[in-house]
C-alpha positions as CSV (number, residue, x, y, z in Angstrom):
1,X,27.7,-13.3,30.2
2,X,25.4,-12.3,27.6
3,X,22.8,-10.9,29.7
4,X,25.6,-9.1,31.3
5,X,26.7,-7.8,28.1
6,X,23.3,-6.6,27.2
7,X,23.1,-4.8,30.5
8,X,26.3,-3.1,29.8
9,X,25.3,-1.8,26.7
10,X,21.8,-1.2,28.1
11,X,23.8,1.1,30.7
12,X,25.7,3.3,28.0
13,X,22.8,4.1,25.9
14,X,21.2,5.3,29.6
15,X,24.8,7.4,30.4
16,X,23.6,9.0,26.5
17,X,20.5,9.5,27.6
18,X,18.8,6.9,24.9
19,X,15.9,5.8,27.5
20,X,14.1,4.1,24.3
21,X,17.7,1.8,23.4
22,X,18.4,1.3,27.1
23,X,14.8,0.1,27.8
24,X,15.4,-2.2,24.6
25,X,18.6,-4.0,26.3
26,X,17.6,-3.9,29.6
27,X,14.8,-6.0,28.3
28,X,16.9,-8.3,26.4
29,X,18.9,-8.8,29.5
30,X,15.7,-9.8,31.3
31,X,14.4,-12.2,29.0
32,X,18.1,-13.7,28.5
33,X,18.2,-13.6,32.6
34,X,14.7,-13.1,34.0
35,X,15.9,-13.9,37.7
36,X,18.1,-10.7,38.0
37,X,17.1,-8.0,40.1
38,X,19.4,-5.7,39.1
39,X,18.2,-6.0,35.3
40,X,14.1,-4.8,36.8
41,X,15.7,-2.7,38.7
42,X,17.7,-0.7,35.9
43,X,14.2,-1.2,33.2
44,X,12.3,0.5,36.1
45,X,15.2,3.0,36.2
46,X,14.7,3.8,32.1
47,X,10.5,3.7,32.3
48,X,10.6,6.4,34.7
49,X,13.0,8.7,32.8
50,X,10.5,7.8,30.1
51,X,7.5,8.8,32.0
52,X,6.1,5.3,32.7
53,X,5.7,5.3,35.9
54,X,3.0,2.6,36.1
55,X,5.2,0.0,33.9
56,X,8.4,1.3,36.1
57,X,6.5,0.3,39.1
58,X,6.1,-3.4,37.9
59,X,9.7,-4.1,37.4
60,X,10.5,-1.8,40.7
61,X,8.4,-4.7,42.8
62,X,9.7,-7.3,40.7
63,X,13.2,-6.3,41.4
64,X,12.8,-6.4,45.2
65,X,10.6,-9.5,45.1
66,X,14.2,-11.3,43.7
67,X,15.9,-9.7,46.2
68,X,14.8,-7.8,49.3
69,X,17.5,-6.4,50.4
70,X,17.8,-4.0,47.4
71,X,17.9,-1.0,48.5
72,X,17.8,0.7,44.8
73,X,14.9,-1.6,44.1
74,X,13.0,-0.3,46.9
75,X,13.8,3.2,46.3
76,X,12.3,3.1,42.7
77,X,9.3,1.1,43.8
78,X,8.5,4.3,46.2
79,X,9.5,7.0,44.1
80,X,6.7,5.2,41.5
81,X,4.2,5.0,44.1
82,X,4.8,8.5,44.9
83,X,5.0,10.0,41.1
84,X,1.5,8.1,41.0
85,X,0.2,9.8,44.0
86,X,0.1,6.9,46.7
87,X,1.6,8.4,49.1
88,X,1.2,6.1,52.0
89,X,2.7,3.4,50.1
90,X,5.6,5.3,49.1
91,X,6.5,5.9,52.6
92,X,6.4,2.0,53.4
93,X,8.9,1.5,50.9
94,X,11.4,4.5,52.0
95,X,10.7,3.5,55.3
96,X,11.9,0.0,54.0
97,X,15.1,1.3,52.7
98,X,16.3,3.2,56.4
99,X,15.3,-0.6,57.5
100,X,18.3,-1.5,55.2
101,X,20.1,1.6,55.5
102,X,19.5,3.8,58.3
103,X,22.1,6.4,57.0
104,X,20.2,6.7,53.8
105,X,19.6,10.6,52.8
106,X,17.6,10.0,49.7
107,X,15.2,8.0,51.6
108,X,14.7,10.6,54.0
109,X,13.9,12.9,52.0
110,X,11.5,11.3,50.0
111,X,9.9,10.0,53.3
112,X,9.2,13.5,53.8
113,X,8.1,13.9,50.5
114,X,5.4,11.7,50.9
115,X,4.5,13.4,54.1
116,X,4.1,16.2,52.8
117,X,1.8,15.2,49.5
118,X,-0.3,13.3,52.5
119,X,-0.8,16.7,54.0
120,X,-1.4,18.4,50.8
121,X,-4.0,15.8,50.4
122,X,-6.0,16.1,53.4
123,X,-5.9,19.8,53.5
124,X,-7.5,19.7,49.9
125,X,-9.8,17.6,50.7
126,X,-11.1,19.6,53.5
127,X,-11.1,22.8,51.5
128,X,-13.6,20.7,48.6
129,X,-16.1,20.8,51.2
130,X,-15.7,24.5,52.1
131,X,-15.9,24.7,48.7
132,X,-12.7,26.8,48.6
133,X,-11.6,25.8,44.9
134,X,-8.4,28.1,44.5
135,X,-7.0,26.5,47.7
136,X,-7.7,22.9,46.4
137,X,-5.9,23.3,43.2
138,X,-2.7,25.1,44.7
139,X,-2.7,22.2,47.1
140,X,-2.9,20.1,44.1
141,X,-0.3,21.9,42.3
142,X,2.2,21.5,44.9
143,X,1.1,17.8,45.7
144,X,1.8,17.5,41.6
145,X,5.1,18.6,42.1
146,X,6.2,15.1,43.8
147,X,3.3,13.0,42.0
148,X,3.4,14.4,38.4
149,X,1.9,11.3,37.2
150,X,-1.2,11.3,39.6
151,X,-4.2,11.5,37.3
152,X,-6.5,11.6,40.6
153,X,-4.6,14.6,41.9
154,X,-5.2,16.4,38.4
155,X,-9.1,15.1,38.3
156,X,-9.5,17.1,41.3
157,X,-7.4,19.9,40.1
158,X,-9.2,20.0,36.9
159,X,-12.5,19.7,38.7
160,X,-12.0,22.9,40.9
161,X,-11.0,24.9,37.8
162,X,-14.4,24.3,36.1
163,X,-15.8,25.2,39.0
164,X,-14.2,28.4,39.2
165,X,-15.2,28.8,35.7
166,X,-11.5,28.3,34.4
167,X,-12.6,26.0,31.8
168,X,-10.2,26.3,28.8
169,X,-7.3,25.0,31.5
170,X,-9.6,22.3,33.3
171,X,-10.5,21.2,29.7
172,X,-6.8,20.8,28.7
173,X,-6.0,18.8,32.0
174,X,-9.2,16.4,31.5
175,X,-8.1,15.9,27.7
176,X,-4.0,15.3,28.7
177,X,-5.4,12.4,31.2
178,X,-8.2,11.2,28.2
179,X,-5.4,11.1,25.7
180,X,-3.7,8.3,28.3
181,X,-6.7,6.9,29.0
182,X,-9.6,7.3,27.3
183,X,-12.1,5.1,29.3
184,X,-11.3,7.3,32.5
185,X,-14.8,8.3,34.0
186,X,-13.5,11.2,36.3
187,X,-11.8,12.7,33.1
188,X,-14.9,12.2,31.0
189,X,-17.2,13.8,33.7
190,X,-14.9,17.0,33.7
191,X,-14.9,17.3,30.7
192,X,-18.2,17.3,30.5
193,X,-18.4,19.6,33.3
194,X,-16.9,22.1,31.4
195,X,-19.0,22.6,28.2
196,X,-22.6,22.2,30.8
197,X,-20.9,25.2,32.8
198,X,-20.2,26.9,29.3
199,X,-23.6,26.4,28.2
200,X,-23.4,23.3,25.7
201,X,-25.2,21.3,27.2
202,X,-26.0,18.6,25.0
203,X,-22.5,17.9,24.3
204,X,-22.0,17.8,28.1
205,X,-24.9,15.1,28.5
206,X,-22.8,12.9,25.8
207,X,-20.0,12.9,28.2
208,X,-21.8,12.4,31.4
209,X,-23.3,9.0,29.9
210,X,-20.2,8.0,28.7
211,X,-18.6,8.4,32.2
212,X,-21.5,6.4,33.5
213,X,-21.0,4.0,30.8
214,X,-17.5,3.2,32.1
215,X,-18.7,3.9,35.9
216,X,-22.3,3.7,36.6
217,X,-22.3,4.6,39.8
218,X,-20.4,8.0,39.5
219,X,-22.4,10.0,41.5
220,X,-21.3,13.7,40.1
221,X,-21.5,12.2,37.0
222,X,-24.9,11.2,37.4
223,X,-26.2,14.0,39.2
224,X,-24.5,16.5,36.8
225,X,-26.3,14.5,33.7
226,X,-29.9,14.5,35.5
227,X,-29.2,18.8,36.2
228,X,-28.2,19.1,32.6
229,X,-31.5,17.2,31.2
230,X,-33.8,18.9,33.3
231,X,-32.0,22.4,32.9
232,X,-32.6,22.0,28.9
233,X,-36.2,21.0,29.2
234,X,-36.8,24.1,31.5
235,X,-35.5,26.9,29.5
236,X,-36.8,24.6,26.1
237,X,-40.2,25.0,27.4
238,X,-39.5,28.3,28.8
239,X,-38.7,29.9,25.4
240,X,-41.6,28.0,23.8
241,X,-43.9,29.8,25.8
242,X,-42.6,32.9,25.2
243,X,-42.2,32.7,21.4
244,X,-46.1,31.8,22.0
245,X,-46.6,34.8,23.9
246,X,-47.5,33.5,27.5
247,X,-45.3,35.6,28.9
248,X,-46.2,33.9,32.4
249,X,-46.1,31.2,32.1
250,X,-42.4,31.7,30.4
251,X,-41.8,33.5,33.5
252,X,-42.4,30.5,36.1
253,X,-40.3,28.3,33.6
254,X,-37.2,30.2,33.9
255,X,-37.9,30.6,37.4
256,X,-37.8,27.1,38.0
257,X,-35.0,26.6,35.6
258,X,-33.4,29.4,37.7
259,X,-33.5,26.9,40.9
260,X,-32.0,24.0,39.5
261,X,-28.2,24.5,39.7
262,X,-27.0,27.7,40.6
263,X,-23.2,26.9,40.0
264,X,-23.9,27.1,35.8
265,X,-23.2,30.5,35.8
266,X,-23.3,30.7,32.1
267,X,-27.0,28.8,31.8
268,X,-28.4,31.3,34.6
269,X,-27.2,34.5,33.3
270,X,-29.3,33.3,29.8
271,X,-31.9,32.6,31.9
272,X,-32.1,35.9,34.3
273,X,-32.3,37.6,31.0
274,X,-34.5,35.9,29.3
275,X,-37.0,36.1,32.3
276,X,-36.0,40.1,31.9
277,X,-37.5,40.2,28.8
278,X,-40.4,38.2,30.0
279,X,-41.0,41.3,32.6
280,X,-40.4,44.1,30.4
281,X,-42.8,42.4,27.5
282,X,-45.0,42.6,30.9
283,X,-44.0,46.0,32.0
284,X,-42.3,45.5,34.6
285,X,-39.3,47.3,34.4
286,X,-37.8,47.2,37.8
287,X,-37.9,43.3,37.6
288,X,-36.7,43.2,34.2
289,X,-33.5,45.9,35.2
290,X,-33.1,43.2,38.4
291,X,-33.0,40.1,36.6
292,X,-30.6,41.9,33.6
293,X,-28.2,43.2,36.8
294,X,-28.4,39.3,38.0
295,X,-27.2,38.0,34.7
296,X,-24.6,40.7,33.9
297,X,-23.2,40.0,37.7
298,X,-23.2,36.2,36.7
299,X,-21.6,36.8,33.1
300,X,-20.0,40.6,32.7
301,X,-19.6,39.9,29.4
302,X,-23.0,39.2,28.5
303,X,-23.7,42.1,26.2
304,X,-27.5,41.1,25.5
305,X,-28.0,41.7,29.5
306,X,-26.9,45.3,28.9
307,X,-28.7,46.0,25.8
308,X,-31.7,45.1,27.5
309,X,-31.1,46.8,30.5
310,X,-30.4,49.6,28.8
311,X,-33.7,49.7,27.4
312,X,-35.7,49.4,30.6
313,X,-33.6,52.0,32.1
314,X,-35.0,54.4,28.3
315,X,-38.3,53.2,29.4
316,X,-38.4,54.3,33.1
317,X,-36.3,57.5,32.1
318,X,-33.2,56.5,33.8
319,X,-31.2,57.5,31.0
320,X,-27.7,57.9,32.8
321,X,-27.8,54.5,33.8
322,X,-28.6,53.3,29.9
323,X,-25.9,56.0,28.8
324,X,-23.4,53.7,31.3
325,X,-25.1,50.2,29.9
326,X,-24.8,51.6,26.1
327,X,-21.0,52.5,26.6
328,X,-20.2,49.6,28.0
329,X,-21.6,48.0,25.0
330,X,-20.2,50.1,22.4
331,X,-16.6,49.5,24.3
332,X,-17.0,45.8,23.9
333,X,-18.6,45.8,20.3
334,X,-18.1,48.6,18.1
335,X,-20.8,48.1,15.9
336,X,-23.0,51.2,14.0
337,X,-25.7,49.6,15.5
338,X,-24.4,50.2,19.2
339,X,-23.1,53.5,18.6
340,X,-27.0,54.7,17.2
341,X,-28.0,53.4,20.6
342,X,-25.3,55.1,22.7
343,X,-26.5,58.2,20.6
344,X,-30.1,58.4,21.5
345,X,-29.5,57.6,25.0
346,X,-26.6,60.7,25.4
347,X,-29.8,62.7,23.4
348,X,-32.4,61.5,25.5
349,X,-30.3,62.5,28.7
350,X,-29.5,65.7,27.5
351,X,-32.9,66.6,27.1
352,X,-34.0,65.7,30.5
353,X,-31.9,68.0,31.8
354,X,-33.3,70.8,30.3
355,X,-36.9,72.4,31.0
356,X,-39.6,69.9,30.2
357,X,-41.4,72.6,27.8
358,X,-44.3,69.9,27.2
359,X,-45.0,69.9,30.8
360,X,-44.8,73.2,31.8
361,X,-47.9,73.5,29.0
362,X,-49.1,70.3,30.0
363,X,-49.2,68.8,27.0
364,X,-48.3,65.8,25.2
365,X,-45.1,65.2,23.1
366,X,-47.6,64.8,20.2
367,X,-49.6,67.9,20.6
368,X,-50.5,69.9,17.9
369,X,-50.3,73.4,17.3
370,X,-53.8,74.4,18.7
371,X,-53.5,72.0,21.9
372,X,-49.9,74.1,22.2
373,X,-52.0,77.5,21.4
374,X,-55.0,76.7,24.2
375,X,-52.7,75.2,26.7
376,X,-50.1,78.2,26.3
377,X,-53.6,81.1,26.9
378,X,-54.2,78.8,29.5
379,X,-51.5,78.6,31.7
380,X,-50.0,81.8,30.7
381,X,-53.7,83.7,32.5
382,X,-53.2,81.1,35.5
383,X,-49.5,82.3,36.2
384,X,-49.7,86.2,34.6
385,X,-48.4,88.6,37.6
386,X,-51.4,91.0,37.7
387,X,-52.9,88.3,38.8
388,X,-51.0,87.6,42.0
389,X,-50.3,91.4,42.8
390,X,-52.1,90.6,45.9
391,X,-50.0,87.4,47.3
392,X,-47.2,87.6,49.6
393,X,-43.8,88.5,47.5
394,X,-42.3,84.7,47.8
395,X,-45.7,83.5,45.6
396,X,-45.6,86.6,43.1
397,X,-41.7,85.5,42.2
398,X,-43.0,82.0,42.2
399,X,-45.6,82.8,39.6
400,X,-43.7,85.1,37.9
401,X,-41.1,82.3,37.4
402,X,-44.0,80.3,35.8
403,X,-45.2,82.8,33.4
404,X,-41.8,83.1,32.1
405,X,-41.3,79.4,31.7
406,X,-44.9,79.1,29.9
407,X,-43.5,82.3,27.5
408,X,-40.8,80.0,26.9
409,X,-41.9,76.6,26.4
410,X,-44.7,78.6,23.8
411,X,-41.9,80.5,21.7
412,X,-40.0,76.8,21.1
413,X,-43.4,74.6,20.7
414,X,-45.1,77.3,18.5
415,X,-42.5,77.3,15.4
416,X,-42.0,74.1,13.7
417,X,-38.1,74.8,13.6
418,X,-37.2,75.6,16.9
419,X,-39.3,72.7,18.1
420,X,-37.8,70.3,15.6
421,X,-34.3,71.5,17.6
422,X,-35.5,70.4,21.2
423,X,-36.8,67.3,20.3
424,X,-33.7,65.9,18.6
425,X,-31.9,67.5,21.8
426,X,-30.2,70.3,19.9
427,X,-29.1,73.5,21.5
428,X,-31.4,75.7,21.2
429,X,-28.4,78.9,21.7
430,X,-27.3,77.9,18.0
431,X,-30.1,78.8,16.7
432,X,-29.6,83.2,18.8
433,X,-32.3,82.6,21.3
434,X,-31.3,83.0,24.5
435,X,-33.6,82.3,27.0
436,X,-32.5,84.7,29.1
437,X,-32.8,87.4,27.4
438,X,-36.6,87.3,26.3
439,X,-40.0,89.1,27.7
440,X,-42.8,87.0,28.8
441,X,-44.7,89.8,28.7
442,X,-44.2,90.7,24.5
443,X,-45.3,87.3,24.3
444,X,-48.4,87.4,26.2
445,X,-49.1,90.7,24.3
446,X,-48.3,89.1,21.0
447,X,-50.4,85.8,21.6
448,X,-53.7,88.0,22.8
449,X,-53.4,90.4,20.3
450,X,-54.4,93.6,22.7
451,X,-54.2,97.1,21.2
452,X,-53.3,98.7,24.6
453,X,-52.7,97.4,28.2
454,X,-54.3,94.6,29.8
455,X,-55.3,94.2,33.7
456,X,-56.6,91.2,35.5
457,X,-59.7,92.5,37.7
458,X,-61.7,90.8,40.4
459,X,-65.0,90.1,40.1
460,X,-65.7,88.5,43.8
461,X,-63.5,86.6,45.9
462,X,-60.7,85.1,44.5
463,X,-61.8,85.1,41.1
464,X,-60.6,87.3,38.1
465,X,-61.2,88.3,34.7
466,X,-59.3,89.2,32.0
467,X,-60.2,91.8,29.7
468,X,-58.0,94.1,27.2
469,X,-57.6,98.3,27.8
């Protein structure tokens, strides 16, 4: 009668919705009566409003060891069994339950609950090994659905979304399950997982050891823990050489460490650029601008792959492609530093639009005034008209395009102001000379200094002089 009476009052806190006081009675009633199934059975009932599904699943078996023919008993062991994610168990117990009952509807349609996580399961574990990650963890979403409490189901889960590089919600799954259980090896490996693939590693290796320490022989475990040590060394030694200057020996080092795990994204972007830099310190820009594209596809966030991509592509002269670089840059961090960057590379590209005045005279950017003077009498006598009166009409425009050009690129390159303007990639309009407007020819006559006319004569084949009227 008292046992009775705690189970009564056991039942009313559980109509209230008071799992904590119901579980308290229940187990009063048990220990006052501990050959009752009905008492297990109605504990079980309270642990798994409560979430316990592994204490529930206790009293659910001890209940139906009492007394086999309970049906209710049965019912909870397998909806434990399946809330834990043992499926196949679950459906021995429902299975039990239509032994007793045939007409039972809950039972059948938890047996096909449990079907249906066993074909969630198989279908994910086929799709691991394609390596089809997003299919794995809806499978494991839906399996969750009837196995909430399954920590192997949210292992896997949480182990496809580091691989997919989800890594703040695979790290929140691994540290629900370590809160639980804190000696659980799979959790401690994914977790670990997650800061190698985010480029901690040495946290990641203190969690890899720790997982061994509680499973030795965890093979991903130990496998990610040996990647993760020899990674580290590799780039270590990589950027020890190149602080030393042996640039290639730095390269073969990140080349190596390139080969070691190509699934850390994070680790190989850092190391495609770093071997970029190796390269352009070696000028080689096309392999430094490949390795920089590898790490910015790898990590499009990476914003020193741009910056140094951007500067090969100033090097090689490929300045629409470091304008793109620099913009993207400047969108992602506005710093003054950036926007002095994206300047000179919209300057530099404006001026390679324009006429190349330094190589139409043939000099260098450097030149000084009489390098300017002697290539301008130089090239202005090679292209002078009078000197091609005799060629076919398609050369004489040709050289008489030249001549014009060498008149020009001599009036900017002569005076000091004008040629402070084109360098910094001002318009050269603002300051009223228009280009299209001006005579080669008052030029020439100006530069040579000639009282009267001027005539280019022959003085045997092919060969001219020039000489003043």
């Amino acid at each position: 009668r008292e046992a009775e009476s705690f189970k009564e009052q056991g039942n009313a806190y559980y109509a209230k919705k008071d799992y904590n006081e119901a579980y308290n009675y229940y187990t009063k009633a048990i220990d006052t009566c501990p050959n009752n199934a009905s008492y297990y059975g109605n504990r079980a009932a309270t642990l798994m409003m409560l979430g316990r599904f592994r204490e529930a699943l206790g009293d659910a078996q001890q209940s139906v060891r009492l007394d086999d023919s309970f049906v209710r008993g049965h019912l909870r062991e397998g909806k434990c069994h399946l809330s834990l994610g043992n499926a196949m168990a679950a459906s021995r117990c429902f299975q039990r339950v239509l032994e007793l009952d045939h007409k039972n509807t809950q039972a059948q349609q938890e047996l096909k609950n449990a079907s249906t996580v066993l074909e969630y399961e198989k279908i994910a574990e086929v799709d691991f090994e394609k390596r089809d990650f997003r299919k794995v963890v809806f499978c494991m979403d839906r399996a969750l659905e009837f196995a909430p409490a399954c920590h192997r189901f949210k292992i896997l889960k949480a182990e496809c979304l580091a691989l997919l590089g989800r890594y703040p919600e695979a790290q929140s799954v691994a540290s629900d399950i370590l809160r639980m259980d804190s000696t659980n090896a799979d959790a401690l490996y994914v977790r670990g997982l997650c800061l190698y693939y985010e480029d901690c590693i040495e946290k990641a290796v203190q969690f890899f050891v720790q997982a061994l320490r509680m499973a030795p022989d965890h093979e991903k475990a130990c496998l990610a823990c040996r990647n993760a040590k020899a990674l580290k060394a590799k780039k270590e030694d990589g950027n020890k050489a190149f602080k030393e200057g042996n640039y290639k020996l730095a390269y073969e080092l990140y080349t190596e460490a390139l080969g070691i795990d190509p699934n850390n994204i994070k680790t190989n972007a850092k190391l495609y650029c770093n071997r970029g830099t190796v390269n352009s310190k070696l000028r080689k820009f096309e392999e430094a601008i490949d390795d920089c594209t590898n790490a910015v596809k790898l990590d499009d966030t990476y914003i020193k792959a741009y910056l140094r991509r951007a500067q090969c592509y100033m090097d090689t002269e490929q300045y629409e492609d470091a304008v793109r670089d620099y913009e993207k840059v400047y969108q992602t961090e506005k710093t003054k530093e950036h926007k002095q960057l994206l300047k000179n590379a919209q300057v530099e590209l404006k001026k390679s639009k324009r006429k190349d005045y330094y190589k139409i005279l043939g000099v260098d950017k450097n030149a000084s005034e009489d390098e300017i003077k002697k290539a301008y009498r130089k090239r202005a006598l090679m292209h002078h008209p009078d000197r091609h009166s005799g060629a076919s009409a398609e050369v004489q425009k040709e050289e008489e395009k030249k001549f014009k050009e060498v008149g020009e690129a001599f009036t900017i390159l002569s005076d000091p102001k004008k040629k402070a303007r084109y360098d910094s990639g001002q318009d050269l309009e603002e300051d009223g000379l228009n280009m299209g407007d001006f005579d080669a020819n008052n030029i020439f006559k100006a530069f040579f200094g000639g009282p009267g006319g001027f005539s280019f004569e022959a003085s045997g084949p092919g060969n001219f002089f020039f000489q003043f009227g």
